[in-house]
C-alpha positions in Angstrom: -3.1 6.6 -5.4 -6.0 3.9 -4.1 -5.1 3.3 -0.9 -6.9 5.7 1.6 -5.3 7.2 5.0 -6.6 4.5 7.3 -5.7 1.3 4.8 -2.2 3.1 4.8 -1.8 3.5 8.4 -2.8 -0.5 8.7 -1.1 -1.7 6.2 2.4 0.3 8.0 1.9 -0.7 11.1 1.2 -4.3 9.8 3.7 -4.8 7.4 6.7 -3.2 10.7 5.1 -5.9 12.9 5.5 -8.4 10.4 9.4 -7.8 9.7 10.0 -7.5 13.5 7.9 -10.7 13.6 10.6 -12.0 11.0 13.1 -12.0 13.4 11.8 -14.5 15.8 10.7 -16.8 13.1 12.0 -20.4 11.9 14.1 -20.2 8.6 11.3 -21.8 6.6 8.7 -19.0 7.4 11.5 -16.3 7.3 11.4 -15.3 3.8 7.7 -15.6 3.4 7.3 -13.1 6.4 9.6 -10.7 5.2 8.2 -10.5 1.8 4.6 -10.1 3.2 6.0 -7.3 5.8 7.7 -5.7 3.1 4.6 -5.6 0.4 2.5 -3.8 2.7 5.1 -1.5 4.2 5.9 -0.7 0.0 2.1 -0.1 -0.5 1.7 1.5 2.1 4.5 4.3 1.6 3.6 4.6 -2.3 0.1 4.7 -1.6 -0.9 2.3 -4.4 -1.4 -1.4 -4.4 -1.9 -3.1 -7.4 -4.1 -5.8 -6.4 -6.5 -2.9 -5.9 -6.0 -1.5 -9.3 -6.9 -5.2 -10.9 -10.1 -5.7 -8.7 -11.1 -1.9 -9.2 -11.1 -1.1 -5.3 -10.5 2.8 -4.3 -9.8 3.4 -0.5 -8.5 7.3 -1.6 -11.2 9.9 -1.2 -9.1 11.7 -3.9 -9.2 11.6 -7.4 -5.9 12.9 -8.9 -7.1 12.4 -12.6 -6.1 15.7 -15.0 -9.3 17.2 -16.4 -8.7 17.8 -20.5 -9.3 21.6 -19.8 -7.4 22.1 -16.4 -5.1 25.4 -17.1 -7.2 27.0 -19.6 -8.5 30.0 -19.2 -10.7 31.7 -21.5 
């Protein structure tokens, strides 16, 4: 995961807005509005964009990387 809470949140309510925007919009602009509402909805439910990945951006206070030693004990 890189995107943090708040980007989530943003990117949800942006990408909903978007598609309902989609709706009301002339057939040229209609697919380009859907696919921009539904990128950031996607993001935004997986929690991982990787645009952020390439340009080494990290919005997740959260590391979820495996530590060679986790689960050994002793």
């Amino acid at each position: 995961m890189n995107i943090g809470l708040f980007d989530r949140v943003t990117r949800l309510s942006t990408g909903l807005g978007v598609v309902l925007f989609d709706y009301v919009a002339s057939a040229g602009w209609e697919v380009v509005f859907l696919l921009f509402g539904a990128w950031s909805v996607m993001t935004s439910v997986f929690g991982w964009c990787p645009f952020y990945r390439v340009f080494g951006v990290n919005t997740c206070p959260t590391s979820f990387k495996a530590t060679p030693d986790a689960g050994t004990e002793g």
